[in-house]
N, C-alpha and C positions, 0 to 999 in steps of 0.2 A: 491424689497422690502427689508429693513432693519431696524431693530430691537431688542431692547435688551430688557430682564426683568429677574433678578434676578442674576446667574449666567448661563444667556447662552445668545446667539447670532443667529441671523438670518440672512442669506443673501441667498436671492433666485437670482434663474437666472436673471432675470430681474435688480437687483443690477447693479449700475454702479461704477465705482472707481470715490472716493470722498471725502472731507476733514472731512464730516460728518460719512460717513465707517470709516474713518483711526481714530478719534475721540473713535466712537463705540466700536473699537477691544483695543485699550488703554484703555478705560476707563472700560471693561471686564478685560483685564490681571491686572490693576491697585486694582480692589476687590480681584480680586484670591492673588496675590503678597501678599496682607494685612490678609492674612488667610482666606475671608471665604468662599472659597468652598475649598473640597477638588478633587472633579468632574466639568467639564463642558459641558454644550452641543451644540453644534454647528447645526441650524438648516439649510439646504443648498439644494438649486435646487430650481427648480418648476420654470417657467415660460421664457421668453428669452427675451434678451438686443439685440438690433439692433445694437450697437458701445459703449460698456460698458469701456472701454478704450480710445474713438474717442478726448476727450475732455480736458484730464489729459497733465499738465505739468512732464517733465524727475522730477523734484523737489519733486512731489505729487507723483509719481513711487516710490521715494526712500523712502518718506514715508512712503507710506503702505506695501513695502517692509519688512521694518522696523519693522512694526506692527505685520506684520506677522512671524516676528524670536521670537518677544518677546511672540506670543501666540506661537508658539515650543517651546519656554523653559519653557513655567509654570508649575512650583511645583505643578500641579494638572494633573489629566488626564484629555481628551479631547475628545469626543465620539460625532462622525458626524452621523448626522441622513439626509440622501440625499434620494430624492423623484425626478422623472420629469428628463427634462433634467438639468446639471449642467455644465457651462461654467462661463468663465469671473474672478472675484470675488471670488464665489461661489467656483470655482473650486480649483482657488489659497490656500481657507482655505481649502478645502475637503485635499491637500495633507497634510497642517499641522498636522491634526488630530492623534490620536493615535488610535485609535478604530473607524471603520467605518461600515457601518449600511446602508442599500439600499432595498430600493424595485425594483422589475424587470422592472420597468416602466424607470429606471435610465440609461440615456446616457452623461458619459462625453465627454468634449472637449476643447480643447484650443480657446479659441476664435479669429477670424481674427480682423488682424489692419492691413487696407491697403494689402499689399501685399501677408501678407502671417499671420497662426498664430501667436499671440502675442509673444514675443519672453522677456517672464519674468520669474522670479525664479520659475515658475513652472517646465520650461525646467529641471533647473538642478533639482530640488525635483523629476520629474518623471526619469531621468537619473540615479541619485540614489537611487530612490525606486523599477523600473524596468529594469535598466538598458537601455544603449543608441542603440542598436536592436528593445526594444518591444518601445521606448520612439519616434522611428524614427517619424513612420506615425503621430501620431499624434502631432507630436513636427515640424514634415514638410512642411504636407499635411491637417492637421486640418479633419483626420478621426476620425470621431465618434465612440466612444467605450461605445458596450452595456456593462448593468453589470453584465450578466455571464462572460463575458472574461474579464472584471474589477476584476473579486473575481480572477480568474484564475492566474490575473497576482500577483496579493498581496493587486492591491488599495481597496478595497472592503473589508472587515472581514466577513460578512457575507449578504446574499441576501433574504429577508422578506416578507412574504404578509404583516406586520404589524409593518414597525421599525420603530414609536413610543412609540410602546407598551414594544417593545425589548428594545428601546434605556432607559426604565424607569430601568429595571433590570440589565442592564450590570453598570448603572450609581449606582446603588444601592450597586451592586457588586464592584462597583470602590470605595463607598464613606469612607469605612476604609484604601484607602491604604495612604503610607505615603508619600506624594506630593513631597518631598525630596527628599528621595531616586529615585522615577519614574523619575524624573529629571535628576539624575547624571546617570544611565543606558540609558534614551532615546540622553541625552549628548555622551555617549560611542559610540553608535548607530550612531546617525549624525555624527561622528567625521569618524570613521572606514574607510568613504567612501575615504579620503584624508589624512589620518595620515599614515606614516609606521609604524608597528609594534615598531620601538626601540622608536619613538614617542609616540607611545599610550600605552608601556608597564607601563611607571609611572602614568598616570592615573588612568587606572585599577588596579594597585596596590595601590593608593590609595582608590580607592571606596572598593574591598577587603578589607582594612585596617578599612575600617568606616563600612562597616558590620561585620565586626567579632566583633567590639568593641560593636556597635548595640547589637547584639545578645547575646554576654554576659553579657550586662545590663538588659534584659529582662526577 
């Protein structure tokens, strides 16, 4: 299932990859880009895909690819709200997200294609968000990871009897920040994983540069 209203997104497990998903997620980051949210919410899991990748051209990969760098970099936060199992799809956005949100009922997993787990930027997103140790099994072997050992590792922020409920108040909590600057730090962030330090020391010295100037305007 997939679906948009307002500023946020839905893809449940059952989602397949598709020109109308890759559609969906553009035409979300394309509102936020234009100002107006400052929060989004990503609604994700619930139900399973037999072959949610079985049918996609290398072409249609690189698209939603694509889609999916451009919802990592939006000037807004991004708060996943995941239920059920989460594979496929689903799973590829749950890494995007910046704030993640589960109930215990929540199993990820890379989904199979043919031989082995899908072998898409999820790899490397779980590579550098858990490193390639905890990213093994499931990036190998298509092991299902409950979500106490999902908080455990970092994919998870926190585990809920009720995140909807939560996901209204962290979004509430999100909706004065300034979608700019979460941007250039979550940039910092993503960058860390493959820059050398004499690389990434001008950047941070210029975001430094732009908060100090920030702050004495205020």
């Amino acid at each position: 299932m997939t679906g948009l209203a307002g500023t946020g997104l839905a893809i449940g497990a059952d989602a397949v990859l598709s020109g109308t998903l890759v559609d969906e997620v553009n035409a979300l980051c394309g509102r936020v880009e234009a100002g107006q949210a400052a929060a989004v919410l990503l609604r994700l899991g619930g139900g399973t895909a037999d072959r949610p990748y079985g049918d996609v051209t290398v072409q249609a990969v690189n698209r939603w690819e694509r889609a999916l760098r451009r919802l990592e970099r939006l000037p807004a936060a991004t708060v996943a709200v995941v239920d059920g199992p989460c594979a496929g799809p689903a799973f590829d956005a749950l890494l995007t997200a910046d704030y993640r949100i589960a109930s215990a009922a929540v199993r990820l997993r890379i989904a199979p294609v043919g031989a082995g787990p899908w072998p898409g930027m999820a790899l490397y997103r779980l590579a550098n968000q858990v490193g390639a140790g905890r990213a093994r099994q499931l990036a190998l072997f298509g092991t299902e990871l409950p979500a106490d050992r999902a908080a455990e590792w970092g994919l998870l922020d926190e585990v809920v009897p009720d995140p909807a409920a939560r996901s209204a108040e962290v979004l509430d909590a999100f909706a004065g920040t300034r979608g700019k600057e979460l941007a250039i730090r979550r940039r910092l962030l993503l960058d860390a994983g493959y820059t050398s330090f004499e690389d990434a020391l001008g950047a941070h010295l210029a975001a430094c540069d732009r908060a100090l100037r920030l702050a004495a305007a205020d």
